[in-house]
C-alpha positions as CSV (number, residue, x, y, z in Angstrom):
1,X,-15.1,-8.5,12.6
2,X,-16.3,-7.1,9.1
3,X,-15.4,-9.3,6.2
4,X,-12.6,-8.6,4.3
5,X,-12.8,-7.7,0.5
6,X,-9.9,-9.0,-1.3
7,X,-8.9,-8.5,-5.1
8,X,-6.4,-11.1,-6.5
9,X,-4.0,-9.4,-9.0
10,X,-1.9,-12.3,-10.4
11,X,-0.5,-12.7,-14.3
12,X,-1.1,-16.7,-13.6
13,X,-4.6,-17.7,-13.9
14,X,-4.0,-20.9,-12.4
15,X,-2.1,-20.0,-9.3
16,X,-5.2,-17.1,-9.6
17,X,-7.9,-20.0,-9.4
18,X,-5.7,-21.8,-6.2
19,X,-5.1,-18.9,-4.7
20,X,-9.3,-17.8,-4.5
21,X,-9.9,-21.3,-3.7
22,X,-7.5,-21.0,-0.4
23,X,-9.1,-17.8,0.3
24,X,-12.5,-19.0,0.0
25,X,-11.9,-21.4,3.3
26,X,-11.0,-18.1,5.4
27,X,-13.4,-17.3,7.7
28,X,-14.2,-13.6,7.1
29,X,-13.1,-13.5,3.9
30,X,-14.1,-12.4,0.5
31,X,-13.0,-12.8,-3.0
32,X,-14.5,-9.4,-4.7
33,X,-12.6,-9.7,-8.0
34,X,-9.4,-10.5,-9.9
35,X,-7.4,-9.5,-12.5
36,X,-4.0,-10.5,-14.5
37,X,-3.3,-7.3,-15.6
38,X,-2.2,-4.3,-13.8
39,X,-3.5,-1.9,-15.8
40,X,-6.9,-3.3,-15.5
41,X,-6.7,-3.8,-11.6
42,X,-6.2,-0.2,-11.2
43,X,-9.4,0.4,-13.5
44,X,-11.2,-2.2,-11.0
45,X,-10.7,-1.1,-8.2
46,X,-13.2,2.2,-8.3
47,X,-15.9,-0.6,-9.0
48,X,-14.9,-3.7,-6.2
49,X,-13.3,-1.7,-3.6
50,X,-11.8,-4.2,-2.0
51,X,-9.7,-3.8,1.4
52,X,-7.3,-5.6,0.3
53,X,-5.4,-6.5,-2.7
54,X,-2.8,-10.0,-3.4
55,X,-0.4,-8.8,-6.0
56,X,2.0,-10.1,-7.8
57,X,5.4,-8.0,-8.8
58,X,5.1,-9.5,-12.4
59,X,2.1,-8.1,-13.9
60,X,1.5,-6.6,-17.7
61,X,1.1,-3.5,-18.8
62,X,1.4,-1.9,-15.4
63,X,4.4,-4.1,-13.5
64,X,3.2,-4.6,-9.5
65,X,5.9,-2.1,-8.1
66,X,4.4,0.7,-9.8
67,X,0.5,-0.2,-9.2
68,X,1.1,-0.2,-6.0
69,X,2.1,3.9,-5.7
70,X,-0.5,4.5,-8.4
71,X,-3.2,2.5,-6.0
72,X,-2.0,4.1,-2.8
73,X,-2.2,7.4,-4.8
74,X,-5.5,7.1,-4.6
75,X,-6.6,4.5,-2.6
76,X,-4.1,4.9,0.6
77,X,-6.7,2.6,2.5
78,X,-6.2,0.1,0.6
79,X,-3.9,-2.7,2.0
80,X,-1.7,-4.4,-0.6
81,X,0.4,-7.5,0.7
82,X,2.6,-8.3,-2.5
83,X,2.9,-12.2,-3.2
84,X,5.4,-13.3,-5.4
85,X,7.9,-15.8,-6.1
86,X,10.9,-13.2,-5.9
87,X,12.8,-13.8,-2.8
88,X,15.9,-10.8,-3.8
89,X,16.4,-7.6,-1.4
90,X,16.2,-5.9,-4.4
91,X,12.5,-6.4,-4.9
92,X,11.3,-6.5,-1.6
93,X,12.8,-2.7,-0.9
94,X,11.4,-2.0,-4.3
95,X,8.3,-2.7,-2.9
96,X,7.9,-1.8,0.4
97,X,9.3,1.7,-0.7
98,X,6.3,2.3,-3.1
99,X,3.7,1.4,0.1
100,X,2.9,-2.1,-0.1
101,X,2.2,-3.8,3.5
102,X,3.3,-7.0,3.2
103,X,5.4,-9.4,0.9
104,X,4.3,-12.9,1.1
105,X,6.5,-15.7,-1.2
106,X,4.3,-17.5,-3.0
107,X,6.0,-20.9,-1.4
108,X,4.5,-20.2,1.5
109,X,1.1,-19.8,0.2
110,X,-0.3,-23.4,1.9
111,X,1.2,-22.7,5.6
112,X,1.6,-18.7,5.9
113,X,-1.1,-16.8,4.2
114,X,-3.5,-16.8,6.5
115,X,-1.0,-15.2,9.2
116,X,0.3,-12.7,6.3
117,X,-3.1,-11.3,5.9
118,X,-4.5,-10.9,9.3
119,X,-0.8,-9.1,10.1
120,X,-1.8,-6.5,7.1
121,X,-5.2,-6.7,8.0
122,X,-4.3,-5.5,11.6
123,X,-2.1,-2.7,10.4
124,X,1.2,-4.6,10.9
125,X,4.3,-5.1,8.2
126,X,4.3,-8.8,6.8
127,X,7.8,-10.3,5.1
128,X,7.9,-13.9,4.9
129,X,10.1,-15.4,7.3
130,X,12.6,-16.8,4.7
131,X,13.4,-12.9,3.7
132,X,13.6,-11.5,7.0
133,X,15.6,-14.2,8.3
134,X,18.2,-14.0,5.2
135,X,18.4,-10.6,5.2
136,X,18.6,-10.3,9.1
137,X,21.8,-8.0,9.2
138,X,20.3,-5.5,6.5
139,X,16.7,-5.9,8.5
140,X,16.6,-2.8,10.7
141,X,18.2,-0.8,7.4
142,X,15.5,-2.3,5.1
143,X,12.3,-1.8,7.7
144,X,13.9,2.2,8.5
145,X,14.0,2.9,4.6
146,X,10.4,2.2,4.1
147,X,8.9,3.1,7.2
148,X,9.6,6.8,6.5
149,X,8.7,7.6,2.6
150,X,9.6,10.4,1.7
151,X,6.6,13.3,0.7
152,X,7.1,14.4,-2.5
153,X,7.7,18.3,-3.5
154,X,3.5,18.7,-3.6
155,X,3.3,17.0,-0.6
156,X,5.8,19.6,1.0
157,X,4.1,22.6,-0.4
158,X,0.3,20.8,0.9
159,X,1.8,20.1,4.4
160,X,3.8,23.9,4.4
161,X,-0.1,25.4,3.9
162,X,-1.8,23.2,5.6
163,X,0.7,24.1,8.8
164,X,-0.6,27.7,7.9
165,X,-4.0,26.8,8.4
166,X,-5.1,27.3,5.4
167,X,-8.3,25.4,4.3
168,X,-8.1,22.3,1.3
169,X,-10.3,25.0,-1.0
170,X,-7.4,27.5,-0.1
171,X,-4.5,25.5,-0.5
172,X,-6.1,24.2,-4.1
173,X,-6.9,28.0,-5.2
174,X,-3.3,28.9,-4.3
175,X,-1.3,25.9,-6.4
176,X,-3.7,25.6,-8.8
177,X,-5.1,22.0,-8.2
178,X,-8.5,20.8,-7.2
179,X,-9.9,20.1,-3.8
180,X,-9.9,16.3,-4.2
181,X,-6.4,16.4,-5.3
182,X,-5.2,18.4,-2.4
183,X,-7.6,15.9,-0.3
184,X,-5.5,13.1,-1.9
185,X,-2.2,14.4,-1.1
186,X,-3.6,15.2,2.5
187,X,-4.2,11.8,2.7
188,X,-1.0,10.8,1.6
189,X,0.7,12.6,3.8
190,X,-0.8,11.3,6.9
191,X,-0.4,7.8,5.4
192,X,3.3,8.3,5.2
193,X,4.0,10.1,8.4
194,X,1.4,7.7,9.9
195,X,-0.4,10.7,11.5
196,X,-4.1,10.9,12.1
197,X,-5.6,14.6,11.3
198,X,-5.2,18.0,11.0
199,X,-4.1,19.1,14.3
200,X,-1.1,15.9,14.0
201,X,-0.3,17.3,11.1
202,X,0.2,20.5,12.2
203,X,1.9,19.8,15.4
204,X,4.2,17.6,12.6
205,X,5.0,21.4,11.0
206,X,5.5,23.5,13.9
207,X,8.0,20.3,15.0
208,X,9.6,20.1,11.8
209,X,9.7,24.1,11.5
210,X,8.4,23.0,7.9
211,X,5.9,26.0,7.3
């Protein structure tokens, strides 16, 4: 298995500095980087590309909720398993809405993490057990609402085109944007349909009778 680059995004250097250490002991994984502010994790992430990144919610400048659309923008490989102290549904939906793929509470940071990370690592959704078990009646609600994002408006008109075959040159002549942001969006879309090319994609259309 290749080794897994991981940025630490936490406000708290301290819990920073325990939370590497911990890390360090993992067989297969490394600590690329960290940051306590969310504006400069963003900036970082061009330069460590990491795999995957531990964030907190409570972050300056840029709060965690919104780096984590603004990463999976444009870094939808990314994995982000949100670790935090905030136990509320409010949060949680908050932030598995905007893409993260876990939420690990941070008192569960001696006896869980491990099992959070290889669960993101492997593709899977992570919520600490104390969450999922105290939310149990509002689970299969919560886990519906963020396992179908919706695309936005320039996603629509992307996914319409690209149903018409049109090429990512094409579709960026037509609404005016460049090829790497129509590349982006492409990308977005299959993240949150959780398709896996250009002939999904369009199959998805001709389904959806979206073109």
């Amino acid at each position: 298995m290749n080794t897994l680059r991981v940025l630490v995004a936490d406000d708290h250097a301290l819990f920073r500095q325990g939370l590497k250490k911990i890390l360090e002991e993992m067989a297969d994984v490394e600590v690329v980087g960290e940051s306590g502010d969310g504006l400069e994790l963003i900036a970082l992430i061009d330069t460590l590309k990491p795999d995957m990144i531990l964030l907190d919610i409570s972050m300056p400048n840029v709060r965690g909720i919104e780096a984590i659309a603004k990463i999976k923008a444009n870094h939808p490989e990314v994995k982000i398993l949100i670790v935090t102290m905030h136990n509320d549904k409010e949060c949680l939906c908050q932030a598995m809405t905007a893409g993260a793929d876990g939420y690990f509470l941070k008192q569960e940071v001696g006896t869980e993490l491990f099992s959070a990370i290889q669960m993101v690592r492997d593709g899977n959704v992570y919520v600490s057990p104390p969450l999922s078990n105290k939310f149990a009646e509002d689970w299969e609600r919560i886990r519906e609402g963020f396992r179908k994002p919706l695309l936005t408006s320039r996603e629509k008109e992307v996914l319409s085109l690209i149903g018409q075959g049109k090429t990512n040159k094409a579709i960026g002549d037509l609404l005016f944007i460049s090829v790497h942001t129509v590349e982006r969006h492409r990308a977005n879309i299959l993240r949150k349909l959780n398709l896996h090319g250009t002939a999904d994609l369009i199959k998805y259309v001709i389904e959806k009778r979206y073109a």
